[in-house]
N, C-alpha and C positions, 0 to 999 in steps of 0.2 A: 073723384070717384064716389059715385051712389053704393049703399047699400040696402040691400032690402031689408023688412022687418023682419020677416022669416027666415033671415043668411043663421042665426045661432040653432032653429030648431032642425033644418036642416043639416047643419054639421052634426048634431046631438045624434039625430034620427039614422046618419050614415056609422056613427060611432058604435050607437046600441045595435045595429042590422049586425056591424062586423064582430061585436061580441057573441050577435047571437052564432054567427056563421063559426066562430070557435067552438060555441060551449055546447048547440044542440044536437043530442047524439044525432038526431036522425041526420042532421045534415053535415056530420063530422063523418058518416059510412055516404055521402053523397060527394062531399068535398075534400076526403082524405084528409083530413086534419087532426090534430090529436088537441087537447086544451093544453093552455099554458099553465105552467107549475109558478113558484110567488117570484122566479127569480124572472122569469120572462117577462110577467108581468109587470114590476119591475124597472125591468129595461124599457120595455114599450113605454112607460110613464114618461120615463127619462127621455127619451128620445120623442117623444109628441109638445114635452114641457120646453125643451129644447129647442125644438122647429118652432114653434109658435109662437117662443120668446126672440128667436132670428128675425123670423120674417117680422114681428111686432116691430123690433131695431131699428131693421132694413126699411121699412116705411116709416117711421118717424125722422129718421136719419136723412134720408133722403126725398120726403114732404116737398115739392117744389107749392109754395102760395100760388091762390088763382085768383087774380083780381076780373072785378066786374065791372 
């Protein structure tokens, strides 16, 4: 599996959009959302450090070699 040079700013760029879609008012009275307080926060951490560190596992773990 290829990845591209741009796959981290990409993920950054989808991360920072969805913070903004939280924290800006005008789009919290567009998207119904309210911000998160430090304990959401928090959680979300936990839960992205979590998934990330899985899926990391789960592809090393199971890497099949590709000879050429």
């Amino acid at each position: 599996m290829t990845t591209s040079a741009a796959q981290p700013f990409t993920v950054l760029a989808s991360v920072l959009l969805g913070a903004v879609a939280l924290c800006a008012p005008f789009l919290q009275a567009v998207l119904d959302s309210e911000p998160l307080g430090w304990t959401g926060v928090g959680l979300a951490a936990i839960a992205a450090i979590t998934g990330g560190t899985a899926a990391r596992l789960s592809r090393t773990a199971f890497h099949k070699e590709t000879r050429r």
